[in-house]
NUTI-610395 format. One record per residue: x, y, z of N, C-alpha, C, O, CB in turn; residue in three letters. Coordinates in steps of 0.001 Angstrom, whole numbers, plus 500000, padded with zeros to 6 digits. Atoms other than C-alpha are relative to their C-alpha. Glycine has a CB too. Layout:
# NUTI-610395
XYZXYZXYZXYZXYZALA ...
# end
This chain:
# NUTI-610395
500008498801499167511876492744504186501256500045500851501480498979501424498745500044500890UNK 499106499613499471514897494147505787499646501159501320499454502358501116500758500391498902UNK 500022499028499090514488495647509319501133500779500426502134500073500304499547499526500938UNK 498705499295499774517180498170510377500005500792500842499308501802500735500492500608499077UNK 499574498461499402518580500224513154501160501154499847502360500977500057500155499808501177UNK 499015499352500663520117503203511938499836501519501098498983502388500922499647500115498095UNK 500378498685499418520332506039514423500155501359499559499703502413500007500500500056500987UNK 499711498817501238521603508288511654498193500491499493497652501596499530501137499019498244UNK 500993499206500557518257508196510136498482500184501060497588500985500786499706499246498514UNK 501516500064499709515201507209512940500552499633501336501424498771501230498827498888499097UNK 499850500882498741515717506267516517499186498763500111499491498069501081499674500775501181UNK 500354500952499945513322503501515722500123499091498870500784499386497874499077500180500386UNK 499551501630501554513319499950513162499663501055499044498986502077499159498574497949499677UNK 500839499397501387512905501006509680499502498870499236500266497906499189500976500925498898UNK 500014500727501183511280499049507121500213500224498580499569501056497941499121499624500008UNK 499937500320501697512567498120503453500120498864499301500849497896499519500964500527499432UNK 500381500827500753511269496418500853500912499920498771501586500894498433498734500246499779UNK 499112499797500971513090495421498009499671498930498802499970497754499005501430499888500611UNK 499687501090501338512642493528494587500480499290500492500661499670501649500785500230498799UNK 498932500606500385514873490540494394500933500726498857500323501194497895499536498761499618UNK 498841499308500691518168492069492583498671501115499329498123501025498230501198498802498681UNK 500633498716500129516003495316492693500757501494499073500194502459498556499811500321501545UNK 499104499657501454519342496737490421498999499892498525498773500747497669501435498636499828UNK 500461500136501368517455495201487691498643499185500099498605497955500088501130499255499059UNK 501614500423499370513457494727488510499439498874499065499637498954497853498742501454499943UNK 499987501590500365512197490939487763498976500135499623498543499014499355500184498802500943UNK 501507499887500592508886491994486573499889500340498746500551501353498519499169500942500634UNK 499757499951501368508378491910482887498057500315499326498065500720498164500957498212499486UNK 501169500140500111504260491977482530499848501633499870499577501984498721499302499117501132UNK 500053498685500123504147495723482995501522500806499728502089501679500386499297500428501269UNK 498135498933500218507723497245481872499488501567499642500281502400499203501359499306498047UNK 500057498331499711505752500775482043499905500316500757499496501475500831499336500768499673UNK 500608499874498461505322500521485483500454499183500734499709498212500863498624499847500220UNK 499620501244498955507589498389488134500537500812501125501464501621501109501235498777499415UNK 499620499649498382507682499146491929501375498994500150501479497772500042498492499480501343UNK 498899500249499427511009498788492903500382499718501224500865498620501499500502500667499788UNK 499653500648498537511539498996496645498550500874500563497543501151499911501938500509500898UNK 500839499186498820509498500923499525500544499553501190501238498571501455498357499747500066UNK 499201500306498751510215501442502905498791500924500900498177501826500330501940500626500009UNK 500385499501498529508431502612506360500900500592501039501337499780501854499501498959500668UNK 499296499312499187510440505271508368499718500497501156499830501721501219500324500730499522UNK 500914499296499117508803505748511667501098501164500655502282500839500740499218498857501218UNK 499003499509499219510428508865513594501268500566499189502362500767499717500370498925500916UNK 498486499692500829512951509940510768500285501178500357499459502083500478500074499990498348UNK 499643498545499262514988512674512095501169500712498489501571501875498527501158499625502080UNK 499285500173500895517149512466508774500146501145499187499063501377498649499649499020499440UNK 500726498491501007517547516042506586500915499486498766501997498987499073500480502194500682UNK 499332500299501124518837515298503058500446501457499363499570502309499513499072499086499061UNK 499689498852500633520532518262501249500606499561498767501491498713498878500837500889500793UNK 499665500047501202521112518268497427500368498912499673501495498528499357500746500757499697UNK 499463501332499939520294514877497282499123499410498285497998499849498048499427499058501827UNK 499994500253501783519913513338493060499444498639500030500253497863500539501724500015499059UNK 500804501341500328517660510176492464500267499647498189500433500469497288498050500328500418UNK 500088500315500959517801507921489606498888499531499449498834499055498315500712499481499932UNK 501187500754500161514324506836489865498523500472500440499371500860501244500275498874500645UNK 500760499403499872511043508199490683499821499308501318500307498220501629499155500144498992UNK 500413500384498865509490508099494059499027500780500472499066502010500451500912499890500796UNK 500757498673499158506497509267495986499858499874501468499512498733501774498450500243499519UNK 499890499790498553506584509974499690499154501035500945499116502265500979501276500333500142UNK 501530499778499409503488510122502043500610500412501296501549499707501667498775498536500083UNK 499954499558498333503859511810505644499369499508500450498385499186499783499772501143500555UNK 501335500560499363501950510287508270500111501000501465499202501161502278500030497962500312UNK 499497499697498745503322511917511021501087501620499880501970501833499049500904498465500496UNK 498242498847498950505915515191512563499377500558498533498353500266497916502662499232500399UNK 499857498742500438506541517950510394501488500422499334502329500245500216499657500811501166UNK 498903499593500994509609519155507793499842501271499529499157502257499798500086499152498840UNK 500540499201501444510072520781504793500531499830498699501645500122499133500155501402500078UNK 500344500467501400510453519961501027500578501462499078499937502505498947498048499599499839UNK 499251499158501306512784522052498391500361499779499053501335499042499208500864500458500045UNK 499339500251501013513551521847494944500345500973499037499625501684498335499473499163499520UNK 499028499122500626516530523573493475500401500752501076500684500441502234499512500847498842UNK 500440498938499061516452526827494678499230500528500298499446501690500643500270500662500033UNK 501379499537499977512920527277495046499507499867501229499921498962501955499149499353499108UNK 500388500043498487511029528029498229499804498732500680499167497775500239498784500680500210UNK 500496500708499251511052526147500973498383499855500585497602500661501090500770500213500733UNK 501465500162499994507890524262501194499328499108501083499202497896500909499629499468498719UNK 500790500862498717505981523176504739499734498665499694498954498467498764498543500572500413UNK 501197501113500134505174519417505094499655499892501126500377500524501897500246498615499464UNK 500445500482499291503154518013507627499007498638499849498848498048498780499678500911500411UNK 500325501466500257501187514795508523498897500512498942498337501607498933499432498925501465UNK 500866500332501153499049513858505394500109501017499035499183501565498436498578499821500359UNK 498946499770501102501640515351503205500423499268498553501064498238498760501033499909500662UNK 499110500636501045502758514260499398500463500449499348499842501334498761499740499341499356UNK 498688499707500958505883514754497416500770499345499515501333498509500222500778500580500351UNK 499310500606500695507691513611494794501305500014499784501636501135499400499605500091499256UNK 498890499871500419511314512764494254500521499466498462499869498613497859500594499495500979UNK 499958500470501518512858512229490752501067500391499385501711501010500232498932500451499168UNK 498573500423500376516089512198488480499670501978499114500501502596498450500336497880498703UNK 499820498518500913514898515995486938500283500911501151500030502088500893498470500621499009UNK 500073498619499012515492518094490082501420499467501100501991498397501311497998500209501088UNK 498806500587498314518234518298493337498934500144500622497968500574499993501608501067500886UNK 500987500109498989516056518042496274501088500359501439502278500203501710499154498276499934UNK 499740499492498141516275519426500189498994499500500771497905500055500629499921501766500416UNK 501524500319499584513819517660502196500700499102501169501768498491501182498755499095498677UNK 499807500760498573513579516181505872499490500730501142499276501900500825501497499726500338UNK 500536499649498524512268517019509660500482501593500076501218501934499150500789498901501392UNK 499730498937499551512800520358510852500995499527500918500931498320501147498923500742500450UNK 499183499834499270515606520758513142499541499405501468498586499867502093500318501309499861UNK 500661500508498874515178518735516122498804499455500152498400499274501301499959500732500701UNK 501553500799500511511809517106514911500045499095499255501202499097498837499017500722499272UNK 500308500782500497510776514268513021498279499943499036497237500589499146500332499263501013UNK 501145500288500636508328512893510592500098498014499946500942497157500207500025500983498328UNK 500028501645500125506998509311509920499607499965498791498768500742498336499042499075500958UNK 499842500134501694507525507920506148499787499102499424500284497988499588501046500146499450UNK 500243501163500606506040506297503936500579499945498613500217501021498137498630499771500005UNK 499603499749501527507652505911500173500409498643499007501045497653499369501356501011500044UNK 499801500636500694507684504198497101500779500120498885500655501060498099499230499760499905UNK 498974499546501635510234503945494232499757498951498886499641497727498946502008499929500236UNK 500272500916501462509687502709490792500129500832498951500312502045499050498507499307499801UNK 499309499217501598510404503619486982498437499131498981497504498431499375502510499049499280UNK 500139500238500709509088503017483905499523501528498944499777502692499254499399498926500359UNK 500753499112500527507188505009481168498707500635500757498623501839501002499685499432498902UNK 501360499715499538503763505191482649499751500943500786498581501267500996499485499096500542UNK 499863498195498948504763508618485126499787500899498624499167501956498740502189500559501046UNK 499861498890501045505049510343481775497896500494499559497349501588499417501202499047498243UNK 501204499957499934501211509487481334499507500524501134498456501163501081499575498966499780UNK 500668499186498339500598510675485113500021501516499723499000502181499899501208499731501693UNK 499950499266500191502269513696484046499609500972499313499865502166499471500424499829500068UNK 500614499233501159500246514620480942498313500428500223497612501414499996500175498986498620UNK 501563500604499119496830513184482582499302500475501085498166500930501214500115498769500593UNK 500697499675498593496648513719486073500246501314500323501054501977499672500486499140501206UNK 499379498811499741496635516870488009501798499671501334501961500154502454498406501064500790UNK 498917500363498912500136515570489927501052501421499890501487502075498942500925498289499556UNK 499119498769499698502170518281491172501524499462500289501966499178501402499374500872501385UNK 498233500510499725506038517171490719501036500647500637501997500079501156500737499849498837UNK 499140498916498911507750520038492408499700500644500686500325501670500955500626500802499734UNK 500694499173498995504926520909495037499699498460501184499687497237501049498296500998499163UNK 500303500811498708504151519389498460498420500441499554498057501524499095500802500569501799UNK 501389500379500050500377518261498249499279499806500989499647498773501548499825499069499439UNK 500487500456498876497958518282501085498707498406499632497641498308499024499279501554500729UNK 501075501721500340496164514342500873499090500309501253497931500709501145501076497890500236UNK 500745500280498998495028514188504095500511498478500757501348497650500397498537500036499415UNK 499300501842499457495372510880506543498440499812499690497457500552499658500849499423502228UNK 501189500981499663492910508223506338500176498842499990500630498243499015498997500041499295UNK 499507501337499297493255505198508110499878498552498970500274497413499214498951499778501466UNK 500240501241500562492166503067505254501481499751499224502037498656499132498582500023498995UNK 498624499986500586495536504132503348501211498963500596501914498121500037500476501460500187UNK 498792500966499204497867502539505969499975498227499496501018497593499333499594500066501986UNK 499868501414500338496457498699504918500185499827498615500796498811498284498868499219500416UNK 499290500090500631496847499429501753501526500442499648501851500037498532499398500127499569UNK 498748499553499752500274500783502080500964498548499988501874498124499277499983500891501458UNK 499335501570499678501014497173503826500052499577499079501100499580498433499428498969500798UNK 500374500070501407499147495940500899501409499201499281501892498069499265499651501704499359UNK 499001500075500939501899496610498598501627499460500520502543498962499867500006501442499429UNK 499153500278499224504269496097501177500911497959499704501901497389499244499018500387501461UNK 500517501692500180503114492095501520500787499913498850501929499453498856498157499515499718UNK 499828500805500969503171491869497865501630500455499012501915499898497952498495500118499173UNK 498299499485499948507134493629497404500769498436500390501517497745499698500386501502501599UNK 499363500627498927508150491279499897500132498158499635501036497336499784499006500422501443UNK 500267501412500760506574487962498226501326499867499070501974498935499546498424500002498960UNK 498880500528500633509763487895495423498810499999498597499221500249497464500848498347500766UNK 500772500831501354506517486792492897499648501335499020499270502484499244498224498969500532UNK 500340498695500586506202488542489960498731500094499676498445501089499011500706500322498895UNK 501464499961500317502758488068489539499437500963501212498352501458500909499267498365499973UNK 499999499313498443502640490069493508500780501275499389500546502403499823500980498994501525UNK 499391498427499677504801492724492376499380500824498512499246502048498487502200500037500127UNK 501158499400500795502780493504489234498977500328500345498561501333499770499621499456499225UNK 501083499348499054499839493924491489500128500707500759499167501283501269499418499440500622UNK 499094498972499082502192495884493536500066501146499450499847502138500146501421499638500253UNK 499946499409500964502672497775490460498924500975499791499043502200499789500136499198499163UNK 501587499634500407498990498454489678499099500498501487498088501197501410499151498349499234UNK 500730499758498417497741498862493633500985501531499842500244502513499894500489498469501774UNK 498738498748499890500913501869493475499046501325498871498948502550498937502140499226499003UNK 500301498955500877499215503392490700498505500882500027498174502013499669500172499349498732UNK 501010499572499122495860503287492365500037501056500588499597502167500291499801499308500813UNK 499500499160498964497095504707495088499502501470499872498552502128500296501503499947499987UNK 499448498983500202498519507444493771498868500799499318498549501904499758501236499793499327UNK 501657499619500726495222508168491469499423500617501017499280501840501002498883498656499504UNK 500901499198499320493360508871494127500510500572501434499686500823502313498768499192500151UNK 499678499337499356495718510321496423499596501729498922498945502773498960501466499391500468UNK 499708498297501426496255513227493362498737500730499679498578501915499384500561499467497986UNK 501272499310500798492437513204492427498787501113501508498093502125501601498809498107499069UNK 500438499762499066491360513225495807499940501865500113498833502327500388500783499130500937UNK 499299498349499604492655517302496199498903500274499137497836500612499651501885500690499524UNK 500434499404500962491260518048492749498186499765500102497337500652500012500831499423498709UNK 501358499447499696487812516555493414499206499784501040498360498890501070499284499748499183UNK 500693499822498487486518517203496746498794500401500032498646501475499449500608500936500878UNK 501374499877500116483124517347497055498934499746499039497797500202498925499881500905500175UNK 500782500083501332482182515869493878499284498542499689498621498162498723501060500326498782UNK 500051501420499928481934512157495189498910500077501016498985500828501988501403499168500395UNK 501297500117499181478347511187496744500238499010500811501366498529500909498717499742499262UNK 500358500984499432477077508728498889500454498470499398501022497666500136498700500244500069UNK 499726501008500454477474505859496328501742499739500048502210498647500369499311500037498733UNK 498852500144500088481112506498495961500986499884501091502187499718500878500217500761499356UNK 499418499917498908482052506570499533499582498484500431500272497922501281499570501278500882UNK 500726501377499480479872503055499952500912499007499093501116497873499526498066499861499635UNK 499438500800500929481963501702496726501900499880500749502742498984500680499707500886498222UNK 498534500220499588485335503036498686500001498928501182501095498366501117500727501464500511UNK 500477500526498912484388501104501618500487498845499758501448498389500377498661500085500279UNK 500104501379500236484040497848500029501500499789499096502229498798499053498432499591499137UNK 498364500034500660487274498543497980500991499455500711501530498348500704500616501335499741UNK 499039500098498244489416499241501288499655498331500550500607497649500931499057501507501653UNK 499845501210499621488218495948502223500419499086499547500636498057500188499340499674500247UNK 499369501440500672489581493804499364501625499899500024502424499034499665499540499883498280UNK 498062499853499608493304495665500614499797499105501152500537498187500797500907501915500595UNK 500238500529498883492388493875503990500334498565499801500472498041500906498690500287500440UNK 499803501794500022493079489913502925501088499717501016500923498715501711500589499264498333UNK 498925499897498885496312490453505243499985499895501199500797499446502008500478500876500049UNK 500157499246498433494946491642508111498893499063501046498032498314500585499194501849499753UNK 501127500578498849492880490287511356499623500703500041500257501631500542500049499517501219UNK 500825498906499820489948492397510980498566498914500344498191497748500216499973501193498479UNK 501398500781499400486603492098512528499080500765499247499687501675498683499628500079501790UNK 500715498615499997483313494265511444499979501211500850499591502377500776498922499778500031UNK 500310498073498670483595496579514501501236500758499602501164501958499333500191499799502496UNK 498407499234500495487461497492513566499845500420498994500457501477498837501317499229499803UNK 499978499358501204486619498146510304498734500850499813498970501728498984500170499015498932UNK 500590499079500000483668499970510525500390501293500505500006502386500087499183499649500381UNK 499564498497499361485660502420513038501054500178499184501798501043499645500459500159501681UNK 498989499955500695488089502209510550499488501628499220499833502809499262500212498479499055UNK 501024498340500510485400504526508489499233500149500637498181499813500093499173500253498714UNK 500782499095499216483718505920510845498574499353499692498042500321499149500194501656499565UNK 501494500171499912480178504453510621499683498650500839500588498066501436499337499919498452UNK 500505500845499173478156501847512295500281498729499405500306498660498176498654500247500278UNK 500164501189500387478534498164512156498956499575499038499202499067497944499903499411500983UNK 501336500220500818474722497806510951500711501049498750501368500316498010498196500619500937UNK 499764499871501071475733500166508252501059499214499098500669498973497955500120501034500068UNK 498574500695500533479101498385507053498950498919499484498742498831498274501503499434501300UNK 500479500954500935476798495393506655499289499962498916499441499325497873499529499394500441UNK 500868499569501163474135496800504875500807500106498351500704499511497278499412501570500487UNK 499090499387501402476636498592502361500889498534499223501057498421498009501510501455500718UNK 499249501223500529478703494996502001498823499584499192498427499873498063500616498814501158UNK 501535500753500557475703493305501277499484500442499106499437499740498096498872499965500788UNK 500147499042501279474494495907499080500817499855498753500153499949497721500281501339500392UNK 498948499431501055477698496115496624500592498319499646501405498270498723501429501379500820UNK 499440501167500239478499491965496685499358499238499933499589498232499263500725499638500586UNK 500954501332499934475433490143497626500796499026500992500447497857500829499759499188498341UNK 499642500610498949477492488721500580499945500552501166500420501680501292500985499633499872UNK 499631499418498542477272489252504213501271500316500111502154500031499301499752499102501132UNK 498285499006499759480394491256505737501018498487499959501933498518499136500234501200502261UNK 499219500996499135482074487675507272500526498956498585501685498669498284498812499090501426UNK 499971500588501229481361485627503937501481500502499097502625500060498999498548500439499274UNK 498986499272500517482989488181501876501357500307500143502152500440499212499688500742500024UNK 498873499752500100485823488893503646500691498399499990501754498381499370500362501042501100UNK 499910501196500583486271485019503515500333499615498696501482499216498505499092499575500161UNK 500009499916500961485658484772500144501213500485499490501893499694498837499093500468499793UNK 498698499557500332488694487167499518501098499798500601502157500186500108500031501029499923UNK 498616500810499730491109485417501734500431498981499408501637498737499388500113499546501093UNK 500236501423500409490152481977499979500629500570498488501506499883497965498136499241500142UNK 499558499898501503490827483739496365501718500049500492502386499230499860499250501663498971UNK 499139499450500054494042484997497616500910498590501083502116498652501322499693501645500383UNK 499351501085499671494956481687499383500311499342499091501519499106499084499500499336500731UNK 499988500141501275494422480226495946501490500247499314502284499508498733498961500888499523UNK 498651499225500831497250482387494716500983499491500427501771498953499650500290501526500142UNK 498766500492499403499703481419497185500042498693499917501184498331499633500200500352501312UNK 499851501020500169499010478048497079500796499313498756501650498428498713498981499762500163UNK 499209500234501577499814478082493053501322500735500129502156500171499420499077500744498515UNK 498897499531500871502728480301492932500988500072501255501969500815501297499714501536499050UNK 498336499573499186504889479709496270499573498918500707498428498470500644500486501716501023UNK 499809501151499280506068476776498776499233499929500941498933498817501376501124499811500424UNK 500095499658498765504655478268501547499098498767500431498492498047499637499461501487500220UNK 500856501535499247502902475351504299499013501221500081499162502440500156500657498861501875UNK 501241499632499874499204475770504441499997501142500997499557502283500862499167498872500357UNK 500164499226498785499923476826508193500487501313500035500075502169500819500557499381501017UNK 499136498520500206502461479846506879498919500756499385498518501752499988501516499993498902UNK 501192499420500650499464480746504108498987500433501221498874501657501295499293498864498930UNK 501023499481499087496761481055507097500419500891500777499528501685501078499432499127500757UNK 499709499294498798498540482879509571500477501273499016500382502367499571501204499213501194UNK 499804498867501188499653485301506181498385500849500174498198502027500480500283499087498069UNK 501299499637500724496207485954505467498925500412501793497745500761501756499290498173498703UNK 500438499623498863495220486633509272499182498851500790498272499185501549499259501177499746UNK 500835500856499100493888483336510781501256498767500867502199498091500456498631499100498817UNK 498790500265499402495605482088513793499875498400499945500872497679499983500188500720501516UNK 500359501101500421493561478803513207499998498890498841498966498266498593499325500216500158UNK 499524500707500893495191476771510477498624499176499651498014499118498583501300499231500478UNK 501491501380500266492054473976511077498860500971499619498009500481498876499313498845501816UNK 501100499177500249489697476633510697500105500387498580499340500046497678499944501185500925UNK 499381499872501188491603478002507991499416498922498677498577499195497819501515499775500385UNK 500244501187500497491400474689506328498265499966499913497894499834498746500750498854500960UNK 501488500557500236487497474153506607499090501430499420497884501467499175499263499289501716UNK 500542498934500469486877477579505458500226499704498476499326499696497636500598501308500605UNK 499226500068501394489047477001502330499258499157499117498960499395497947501490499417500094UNK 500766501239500250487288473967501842498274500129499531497602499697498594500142499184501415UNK 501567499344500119483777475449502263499969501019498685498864501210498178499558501019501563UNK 500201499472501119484287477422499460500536499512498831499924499865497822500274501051500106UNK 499528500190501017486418475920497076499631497953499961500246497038499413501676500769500048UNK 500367501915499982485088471966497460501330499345500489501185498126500391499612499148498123UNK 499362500624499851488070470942498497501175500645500588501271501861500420499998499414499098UNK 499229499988498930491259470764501060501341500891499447502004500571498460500273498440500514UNK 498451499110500608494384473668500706500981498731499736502032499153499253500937501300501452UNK 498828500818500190496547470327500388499545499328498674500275499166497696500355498943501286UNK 500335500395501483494338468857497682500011501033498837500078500591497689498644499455499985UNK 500323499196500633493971471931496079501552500188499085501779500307497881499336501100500898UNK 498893499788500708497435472294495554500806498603499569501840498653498903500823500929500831UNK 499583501447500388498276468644495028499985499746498450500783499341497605498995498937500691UNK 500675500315501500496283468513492021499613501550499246498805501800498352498332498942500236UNK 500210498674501151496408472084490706498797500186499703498425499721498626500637499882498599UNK 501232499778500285493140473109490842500161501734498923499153502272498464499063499989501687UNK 
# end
């Protein structure tokens, strides 16, 4: 990750993510589909005019207000919980209104597999899209962020595949509104929580996350895993400690404090409690 102050584009840090030699993307498992960089723009005051990409990109508003052109075709309103696409078939005009800002989220990547979005989904390539915000988006956002940032290509293939998620149900979301019940809002729930391995979350934060009660959050966990809320989210730090343990240097104590525990020893006896044995043995002997 590269932080930056650029007063050209944001009065505040920006974040970007980047492949290793992101020129020529190190991921070989999916070659129809590789996330390239991403970046976090809080505050971008930046206006681009007749600006030419070599690579596809999609770019989420969270924040402020613009507007979005391609060619010579109307200028098109964004605002927060905004999406639009940039891409190597069009010129583009897009950025804040005059004296305003927006906050940015965007991802760039190539392969074949847009051509399938394009035949498949309802994705609108030369329209601004209303998504909506919802707070669960932002951790996965990080998410992909995290796994950019790792170097591993086994992380940026899941980077890959979380991107394509995403984007699925940013696109479907519009198209089917009101067509998703009770079960499917209890299944997103528990989803949103397996983006969470990153994060210091409690049940009360994440229940206000979606809006419902603690007692419900548990119920619904419990319901969809057969684990209590605390277990579970356990459970999916311990798989995903696992990972790091096999495929990078990092000290136990760097892995715990990754994964949101400020308690290394705790860390440790959790790890332990589920997998029979110690993050140092574990990786000693290649479990």
């Amino acid at each position: 990750m590269a932080i930056l102050s650029d007063p050209s584009i944001s009065a505040y840090p920006i974040r970007l993510y980047n492949q290793p030699g992101s020129d020529a993307p190190v991921s070989a498992r999916l070659p129809s589909l590789q996330l390239v960089n991403a970046g976090h723009l809080p505050g971008r005051t930046l206006q681009r005019r007749a600006a030419r990409f070599s690579r596809w990109a999609c770019v989420y508003i969270t924040g402020g207000s613009g507007y979005y052109q391609v060619d010579d075709g109307p200028l098109q309103p964004v605002e927060a919980g905004s999406l639009f696409w940039l891409h190597p078939e069009a010129v583009f005009h897009y950025g804040p209104w005059e004296g305003a800002y927006w906050d940015e989220y965007y991802f760039t990547f190539e392969g074949t597999r847009i051509h399938e979005w394009l035949a498949n989904w309802a994705l609108q390539p030369l329209a601004v899209t209303a998504v909506g915000l919802d707070e669960a988006r932002f951790g996965r956002m990080e998410l992909m962020f995290r796994l950019i940032d790792s170097g591993m290509r086994y992380n940026l293939d899941r980077a890959a595949l979380l991107l394509e998620q995403f984007v699925y149900e940013l696109v479907h979301q519009v198209t089917d509104e009101g067509v998703r019940g009770q079960g499917e809002r209890a299944h997103q729930i528990v989803e949103d929580l397996n983006y969470c391995i990153y994060e210091a979350i409690d049940a009360r934060g994440f229940a206000a996350r979606h809006h419902i009660s603690v007692s419900t959050l548990r119920r619904i966990v419990h319901a969809h895993t057969g684990y209590p809320f605390n277990e579970y989210l356990h459970r999916l730090k311990t798989a995903e400690a696992k990972s790091l343990l096999r495929g990078t240097s990092d000290s136990v104590k760097t892995i715990s404090g990754r994964l949101g525990y400020k308690d290394v020893y705790y860390f440790s006896r959790l790890f332990k409690k589920y997998t029979g044995v110690s993050p140092k043995f574990f990786r000693q002997f290649d479990y």
